[in-house]
C-alpha positions in Angstrom: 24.3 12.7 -9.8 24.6 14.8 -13.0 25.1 17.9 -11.0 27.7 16.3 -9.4 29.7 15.5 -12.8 28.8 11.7 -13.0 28.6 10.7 -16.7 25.3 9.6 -18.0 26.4 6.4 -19.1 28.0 5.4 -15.8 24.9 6.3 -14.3 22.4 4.3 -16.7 25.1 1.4 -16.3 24.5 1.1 -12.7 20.8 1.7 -12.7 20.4 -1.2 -15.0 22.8 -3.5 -13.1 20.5 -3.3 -10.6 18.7 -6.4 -8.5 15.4 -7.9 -9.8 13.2 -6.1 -7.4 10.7 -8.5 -8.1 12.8 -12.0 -7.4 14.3 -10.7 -4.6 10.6 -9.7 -3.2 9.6 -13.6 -3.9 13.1 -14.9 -2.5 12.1 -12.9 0.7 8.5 -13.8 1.0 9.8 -17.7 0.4 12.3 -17.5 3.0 9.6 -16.1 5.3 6.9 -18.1 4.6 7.8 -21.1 2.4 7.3 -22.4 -1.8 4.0 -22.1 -1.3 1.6 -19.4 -2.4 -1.2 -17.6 0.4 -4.2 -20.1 0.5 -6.3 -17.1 1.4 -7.3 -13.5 1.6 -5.9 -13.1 5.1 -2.6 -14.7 4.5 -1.9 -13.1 1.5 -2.2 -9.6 3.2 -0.4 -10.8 6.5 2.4 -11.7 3.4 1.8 -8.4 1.4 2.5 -6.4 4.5 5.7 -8.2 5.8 6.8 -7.3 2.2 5.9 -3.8 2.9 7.3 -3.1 6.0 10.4 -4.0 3.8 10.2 -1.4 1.7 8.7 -3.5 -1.3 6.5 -1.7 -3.8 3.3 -2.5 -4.4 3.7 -4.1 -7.8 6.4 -6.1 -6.6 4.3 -7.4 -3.5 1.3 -7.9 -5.8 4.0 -9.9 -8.0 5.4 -12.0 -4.6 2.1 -13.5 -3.1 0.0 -13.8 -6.2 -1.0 -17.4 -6.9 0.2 -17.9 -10.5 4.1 -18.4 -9.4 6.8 -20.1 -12.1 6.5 -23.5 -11.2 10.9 -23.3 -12.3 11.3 -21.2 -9.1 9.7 -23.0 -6.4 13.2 -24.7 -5.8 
């Protein structure tokens, strides 16, 4: 984008205006599959790959289906 004679600050504005990766990942897998966390190995990677094949990265996924959820956002 610098090549193309976008200022620096514009372009660190908008990169940290950007979504929460990592809410948005949760939001998703809680639409899909409800407040509650995977009970098991199984379901957490049938979970980790629906994230996936959304173009989630892995630290986000891991963050989405691990067990230790804020109990503020299970709304």
């Amino acid at each position: 984008m610098r090549a193309l004679g976008v200022p620096a600050e514009l372009i660190e504005g908008a990169l940290a205006a950007g979504p929460d990766w990592r809410a948005l990942a949760q939001e998703v897998r809680r639409r899909k599959f409800g407040p509650e966390p995977p009970e098991n190995w199984s379901e957490k990677a049938r979970q980790a790959r629906f994230l996936q094949y959304r173009g989630f990265s892995a630290d986000h996924i891991r963050s989405a289906v691990s067990a230790d959820f804020d109990p503020d956002s299970r709304t």
